[in-house]
Phi, psi and omega in degrees: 000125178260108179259173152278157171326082204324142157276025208265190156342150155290172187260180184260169188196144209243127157215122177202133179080022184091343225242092192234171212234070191272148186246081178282116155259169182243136156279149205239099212272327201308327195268334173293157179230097172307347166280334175237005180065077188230124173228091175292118181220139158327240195054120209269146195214089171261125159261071200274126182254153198249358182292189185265354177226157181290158155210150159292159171274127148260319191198164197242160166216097233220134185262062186265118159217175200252163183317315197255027175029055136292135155243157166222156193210109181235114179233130214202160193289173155017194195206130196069020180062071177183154163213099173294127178268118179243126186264174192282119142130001226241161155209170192265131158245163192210152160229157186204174171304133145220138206264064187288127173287002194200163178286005153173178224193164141263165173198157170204188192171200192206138145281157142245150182209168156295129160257115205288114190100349192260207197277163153309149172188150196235150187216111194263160172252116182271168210263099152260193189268194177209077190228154187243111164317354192263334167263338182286163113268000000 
Protein backbone atom coordinates (compact mmCIF):
# COMPACT_ATOMS: atom_id res chain seq x y z
CA UNK A 1 0.00 0.00 0.00
CA UNK A 2 1.69 3.33 -0.74
CA UNK A 3 1.06 6.04 1.60
CA UNK A 4 2.53 9.07 3.02
CA UNK A 5 5.46 9.68 5.25
CA UNK A 6 4.53 8.61 8.83
CA UNK A 7 4.48 11.66 11.39
CA UNK A 8 5.50 9.28 14.16
CA UNK A 9 9.37 9.28 15.84
CA UNK A 10 12.04 8.92 14.45
CA UNK A 11 12.85 6.19 12.20
CA UNK A 12 15.64 3.86 11.86
CA UNK A 13 17.61 4.70 8.24
CA UNK A 14 19.64 3.14 6.40
CA UNK A 15 22.48 4.80 3.46
CA UNK A 16 24.38 3.00 0.91
CA UNK A 17 24.64 3.34 -2.78
CA UNK A 18 22.93 6.65 -2.96
CA UNK A 19 20.04 5.15 -1.41
CA UNK A 20 18.69 6.19 1.77
CA UNK A 21 16.12 3.93 3.47
CA UNK A 22 14.16 5.18 6.58
CA UNK A 23 11.84 2.60 8.43
CA UNK A 24 8.76 3.55 10.96
CA UNK A 25 7.70 0.43 12.55
CA UNK A 26 4.28 -0.03 14.30
CA UNK A 27 2.80 -2.37 16.26
CA UNK A 28 -0.77 -3.15 14.38
CA UNK A 29 -3.35 -4.06 17.04
CA UNK A 30 -6.66 -4.01 14.64
CA UNK A 31 -4.68 -6.98 12.83
CA UNK A 32 -3.36 -9.01 15.84
CA UNK A 33 -4.93 -11.78 17.55
CA UNK A 34 -3.71 -12.22 21.19
CA UNK A 35 -5.28 -15.71 21.10
CA UNK A 36 -3.86 -17.29 19.16
CA UNK A 37 -0.45 -15.34 19.53
CA UNK A 38 -0.69 -13.39 16.21
CA UNK A 39 1.04 -10.46 16.87
CA UNK A 40 0.91 -8.38 13.95
CA UNK A 41 3.08 -5.32 12.89
CA UNK A 42 3.08 -2.73 10.43
CA UNK A 43 5.87 -0.81 8.84
CA UNK A 44 6.02 2.10 6.80
CA UNK A 45 9.25 2.28 4.26
CA UNK A 46 10.54 5.62 2.25
CA UNK A 47 13.41 5.29 -0.69
CA UNK A 48 14.72 8.00 -1.40
CA UNK A 49 17.18 8.19 -4.09
CA UNK A 50 19.86 10.83 -3.64
CA UNK A 51 21.96 9.64 -6.85
CA UNK A 52 22.45 11.63 -9.95
CA UNK A 53 20.39 8.90 -12.07
CA UNK A 54 16.96 6.84 -11.73
CA UNK A 55 17.05 3.51 -10.33
CA UNK A 56 14.83 0.68 -10.03
CA UNK A 57 13.51 -1.29 -7.32
CA UNK A 58 13.65 -5.34 -8.81
CA UNK A 59 13.52 -7.30 -5.63
CA UNK A 60 13.26 -7.42 -2.06
CA UNK A 61 14.80 -9.59 0.61
CA UNK A 62 14.00 -9.73 4.56
CA UNK A 63 15.56 -11.46 7.72
CA UNK A 64 12.92 -11.64 10.27
CA UNK A 65 13.00 -12.97 13.67
CA UNK A 66 11.17 -13.53 16.59
CA UNK A 67 11.60 -13.18 20.05
CA UNK A 68 12.46 -17.19 20.47
CA UNK A 69 15.43 -15.98 17.60
CA UNK A 70 12.83 -18.05 14.83
CA UNK A 71 14.17 -16.91 11.78
CA UNK A 72 12.54 -16.68 8.53
CA UNK A 73 13.55 -15.39 5.37
CA UNK A 74 11.28 -13.88 2.71
CA UNK A 75 12.37 -12.99 -1.01
CA UNK A 76 10.54 -11.52 -3.72
CA UNK A 77 9.99 -9.40 -6.88
CA UNK A 78 9.71 -5.54 -6.27
CA UNK A 79 7.70 -4.55 -3.08
CA UNK A 80 4.08 -4.42 -2.84
CA UNK A 81 3.51 -5.86 -6.09
CA UNK A 82 5.33 -3.18 -7.77
CA UNK A 83 9.19 -2.32 -8.76
CA UNK A 84 9.06 1.42 -8.43
CA UNK A 85 11.17 3.39 -11.14
CA UNK A 86 12.65 6.31 -8.40
CA UNK A 87 13.71 9.11 -10.10
CA UNK A 88 16.86 11.28 -8.74
CA UNK A 89 16.04 13.32 -5.72
CA UNK A 90 12.63 11.82 -6.04
CA UNK A 91 11.12 9.12 -3.47
CA UNK A 92 8.79 5.68 -3.22
CA UNK A 93 7.04 5.28 0.16
CA UNK A 94 5.24 1.86 1.03
CA UNK A 95 3.65 0.18 4.12
CA UNK A 96 3.31 -3.40 4.34
CA UNK A 97 2.87 -6.54 7.22
CA UNK A 98 4.84 -8.70 9.07
CA UNK A 99 3.17 -11.44 11.08
CA UNK A 100 4.85 -12.61 14.53
CA UNK A 101 4.08 -15.62 16.83
CA UNK A 102 5.51 -13.69 19.93
CA UNK A 103 5.32 -10.17 20.97
CA UNK A 104 8.12 -8.71 19.22
CA UNK A 105 10.92 -9.45 16.56
CA UNK A 106 13.32 -7.82 14.65
CA UNK A 107 14.07 -7.55 10.31
CA UNK A 108 16.50 -6.39 8.31
CA UNK A 109 17.00 -7.10 4.68
CA UNK A 110 18.27 -5.78 1.39
CA UNK A 111 16.66 -4.27 -2.59
CA UNK A 112 18.07 -5.10 -5.13
CA UNK A 113 18.06 -2.33 -7.39
CA UNK A 114 18.93 -1.05 -10.83
CA UNK A 115 20.69 2.01 -12.33
CA UNK A 116 18.44 2.72 -14.95
CA UNK A 117 20.75 1.57 -18.61
CA UNK A 118 23.40 0.67 -15.57
CA UNK A 119 24.83 -1.78 -13.33
CA UNK A 120 23.06 -4.00 -10.31
CA UNK A 121 23.47 -2.88 -7.04
CA UNK A 122 22.10 -4.00 -3.58
CA UNK A 123 21.17 -1.44 -0.85
CA UNK A 124 20.54 -3.22 3.23
CA UNK A 125 18.28 -2.24 5.22
CA UNK A 126 19.66 -2.50 8.53
CA UNK A 127 17.85 -4.19 11.28
CA UNK A 128 14.72 -2.68 13.36
CA UNK A 129 12.82 -3.75 15.79
CA UNK A 130 9.24 -4.80 16.04
CA UNK A 131 8.22 -4.39 19.44
CA UNK A 132 4.80 -3.17 21.36
CA UNK A 133 5.82 -1.64 24.77
CA UNK A 134 2.29 -2.40 26.24
CA UNK A 135 3.16 -6.19 25.61
CA UNK A 136 7.23 -6.26 26.34
CA UNK A 137 8.70 -5.22 29.23
Amino acid sequence: MLIEEPSQPTPYVSFENGIEISVWPRYDETSSNLDVCMFTYSYTIKIKNLNIHSVKLLSRRWVIEDAFENIQEVNGEGVVGMTPEIRSGESFIYSSLCPLKTPSGKMSGSYRMQAIGGQLFDVEIKQFELRNNMLVN
